[in-house]
N, CA and C of each residue as an Amber inpcrd file, in Angstrom:
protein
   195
 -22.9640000 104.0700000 -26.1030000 -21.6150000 103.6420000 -25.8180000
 -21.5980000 102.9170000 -24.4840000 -21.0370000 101.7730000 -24.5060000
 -21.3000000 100.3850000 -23.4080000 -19.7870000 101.0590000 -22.6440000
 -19.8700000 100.7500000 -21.2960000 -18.7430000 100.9280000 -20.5550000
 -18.3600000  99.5790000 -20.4570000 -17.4740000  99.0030000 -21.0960000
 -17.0360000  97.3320000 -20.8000000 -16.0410000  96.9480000 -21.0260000
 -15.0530000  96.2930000 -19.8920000 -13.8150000  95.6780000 -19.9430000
 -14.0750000  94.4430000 -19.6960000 -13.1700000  93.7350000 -21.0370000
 -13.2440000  92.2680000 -21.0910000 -11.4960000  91.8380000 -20.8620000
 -11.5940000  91.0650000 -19.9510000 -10.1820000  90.6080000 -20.1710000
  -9.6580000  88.9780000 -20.4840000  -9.1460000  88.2860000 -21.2560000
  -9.3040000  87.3230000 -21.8860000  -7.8930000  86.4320000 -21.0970000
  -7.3950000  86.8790000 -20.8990000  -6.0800000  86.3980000 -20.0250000
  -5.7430000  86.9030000 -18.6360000  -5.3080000  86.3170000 -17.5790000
  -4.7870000  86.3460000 -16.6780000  -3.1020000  86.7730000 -16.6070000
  -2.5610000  87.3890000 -16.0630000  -0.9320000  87.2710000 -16.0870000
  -0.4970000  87.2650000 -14.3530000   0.2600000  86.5160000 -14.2360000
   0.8240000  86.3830000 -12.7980000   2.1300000  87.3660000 -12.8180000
   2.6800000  88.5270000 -11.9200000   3.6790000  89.2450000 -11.9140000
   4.4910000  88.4720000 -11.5110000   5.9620000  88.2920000 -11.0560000
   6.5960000  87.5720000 -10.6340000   7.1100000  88.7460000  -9.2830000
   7.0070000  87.7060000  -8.2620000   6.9340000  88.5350000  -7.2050000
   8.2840000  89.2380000  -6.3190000   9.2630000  88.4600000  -6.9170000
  10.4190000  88.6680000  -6.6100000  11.4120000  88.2190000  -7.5010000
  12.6910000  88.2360000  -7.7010000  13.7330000  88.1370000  -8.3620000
  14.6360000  87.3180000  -7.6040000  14.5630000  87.2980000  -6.4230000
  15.4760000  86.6700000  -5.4100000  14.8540000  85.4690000  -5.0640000
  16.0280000  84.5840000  -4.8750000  15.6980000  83.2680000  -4.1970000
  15.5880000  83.5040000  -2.8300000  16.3220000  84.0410000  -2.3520000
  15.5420000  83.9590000  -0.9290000  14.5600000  84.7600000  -0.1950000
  13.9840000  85.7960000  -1.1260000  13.0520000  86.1980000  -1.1010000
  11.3410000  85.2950000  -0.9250000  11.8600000  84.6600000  -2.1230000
  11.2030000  83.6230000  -2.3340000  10.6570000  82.3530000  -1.2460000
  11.2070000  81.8070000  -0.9190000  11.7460000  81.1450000   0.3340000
  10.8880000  81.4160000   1.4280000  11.1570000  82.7110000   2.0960000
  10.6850000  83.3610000   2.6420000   8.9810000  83.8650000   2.7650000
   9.1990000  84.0950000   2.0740000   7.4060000  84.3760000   1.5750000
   7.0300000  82.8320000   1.2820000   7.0670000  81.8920000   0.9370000
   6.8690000  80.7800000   0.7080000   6.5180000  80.4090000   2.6720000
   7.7490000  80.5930000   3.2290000   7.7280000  79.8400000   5.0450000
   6.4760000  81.3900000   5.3140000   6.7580000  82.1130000   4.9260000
   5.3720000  83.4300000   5.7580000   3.9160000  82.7060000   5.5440000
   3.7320000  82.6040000   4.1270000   2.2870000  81.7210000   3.8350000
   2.2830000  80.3580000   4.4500000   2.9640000  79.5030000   4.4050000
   3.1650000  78.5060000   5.3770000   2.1700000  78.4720000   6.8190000
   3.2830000  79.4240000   7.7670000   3.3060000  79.6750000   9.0890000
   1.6620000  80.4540000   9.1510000   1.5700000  80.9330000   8.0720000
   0.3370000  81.4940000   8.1430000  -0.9890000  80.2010000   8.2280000
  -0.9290000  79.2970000   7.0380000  -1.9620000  78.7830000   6.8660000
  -2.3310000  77.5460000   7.7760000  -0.9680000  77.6170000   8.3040000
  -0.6580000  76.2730000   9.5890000  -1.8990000  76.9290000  10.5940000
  -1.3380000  78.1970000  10.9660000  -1.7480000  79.1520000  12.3960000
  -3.4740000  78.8630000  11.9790000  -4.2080000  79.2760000  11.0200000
  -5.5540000  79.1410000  10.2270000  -5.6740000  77.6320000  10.9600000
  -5.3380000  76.6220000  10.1770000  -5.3430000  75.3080000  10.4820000
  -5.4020000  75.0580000  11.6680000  -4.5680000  75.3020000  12.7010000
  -4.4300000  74.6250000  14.1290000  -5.9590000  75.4760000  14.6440000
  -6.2740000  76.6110000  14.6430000  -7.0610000  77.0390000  15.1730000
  -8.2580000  76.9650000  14.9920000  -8.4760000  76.1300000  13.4860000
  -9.9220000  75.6140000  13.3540000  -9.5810000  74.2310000  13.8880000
  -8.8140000  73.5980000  14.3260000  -8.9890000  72.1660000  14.6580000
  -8.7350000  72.2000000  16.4590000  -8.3550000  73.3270000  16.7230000
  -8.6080000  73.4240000  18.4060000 -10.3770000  74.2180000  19.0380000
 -10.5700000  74.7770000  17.7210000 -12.3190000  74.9930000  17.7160000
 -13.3200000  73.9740000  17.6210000 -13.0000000  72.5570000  16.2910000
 -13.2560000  71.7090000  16.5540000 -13.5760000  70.8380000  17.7780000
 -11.9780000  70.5600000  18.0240000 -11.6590000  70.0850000  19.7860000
 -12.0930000  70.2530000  21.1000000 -12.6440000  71.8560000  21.0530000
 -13.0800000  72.5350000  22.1690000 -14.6350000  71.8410000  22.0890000
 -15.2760000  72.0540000  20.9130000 -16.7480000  71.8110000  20.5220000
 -17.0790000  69.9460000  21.0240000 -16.2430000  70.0190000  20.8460000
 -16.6000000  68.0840000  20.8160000 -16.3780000  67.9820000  22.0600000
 -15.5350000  68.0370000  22.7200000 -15.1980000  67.4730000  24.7450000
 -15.7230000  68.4450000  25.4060000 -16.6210000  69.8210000  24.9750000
 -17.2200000  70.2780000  25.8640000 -18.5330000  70.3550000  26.1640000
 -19.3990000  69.4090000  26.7400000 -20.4530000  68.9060000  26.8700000
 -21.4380000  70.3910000  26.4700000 -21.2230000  71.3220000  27.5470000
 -22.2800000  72.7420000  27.4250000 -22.2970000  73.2790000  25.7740000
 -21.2020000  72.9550000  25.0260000 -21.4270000  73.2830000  23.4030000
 -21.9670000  72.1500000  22.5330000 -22.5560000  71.3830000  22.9010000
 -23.4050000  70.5360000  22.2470000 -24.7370000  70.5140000  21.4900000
 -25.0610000  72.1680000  21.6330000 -25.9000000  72.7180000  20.6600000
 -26.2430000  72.8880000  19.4910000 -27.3410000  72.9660000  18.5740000
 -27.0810000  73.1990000  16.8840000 -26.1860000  74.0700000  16.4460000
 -25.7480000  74.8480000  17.0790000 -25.4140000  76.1800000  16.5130000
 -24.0040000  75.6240000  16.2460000 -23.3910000  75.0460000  17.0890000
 -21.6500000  74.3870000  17.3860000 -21.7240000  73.3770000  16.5730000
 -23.3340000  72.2430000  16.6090000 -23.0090000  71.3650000  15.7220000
 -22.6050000  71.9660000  14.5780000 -23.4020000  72.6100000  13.4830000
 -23.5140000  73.3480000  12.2470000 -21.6520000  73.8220000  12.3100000
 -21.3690000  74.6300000  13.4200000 -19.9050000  75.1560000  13.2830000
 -19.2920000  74.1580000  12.9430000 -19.0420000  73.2340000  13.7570000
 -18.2430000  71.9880000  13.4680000 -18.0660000  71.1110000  12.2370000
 -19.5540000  71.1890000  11.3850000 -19.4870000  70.6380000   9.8490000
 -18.5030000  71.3820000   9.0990000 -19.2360000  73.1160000   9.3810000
 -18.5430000  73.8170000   8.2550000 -16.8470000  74.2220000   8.1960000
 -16.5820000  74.0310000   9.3190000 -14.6090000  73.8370000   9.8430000
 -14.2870000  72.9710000   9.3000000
């Protein structure tokens, strides 16, 4: 006897009922992925105008950002 779960479909819950619930959580992920964003492109920034990080290690960082 195989222990095996197959699942053939996906279902998305619906996460709220409210519109402005909605909304909301919509500006939270937002503000979130902005904050992500600015802070890999001020890591970037830092790497490039600061002569002493001009190493492989920062280069390599800098591709993968």
């Amino acid at each position: 006897m195989d222990n095996l779960t197959v699942f053939t479909e996906f279902l998305l819950m619906d996460v709220t009922a409210f519109r402005e619930l909605q909304v909301l959580q919509a500006v939270l992920f937002l503000v979130i992925y902005l904050g992500a964003l600015m802070g890999n492109l001020v890591t970037v920034t830092v790497i490039v105008t600061d002569t002493r990080l001009h190493s492989p290690m920062y280069f390599i960082l800098k591709l993968i950002l």
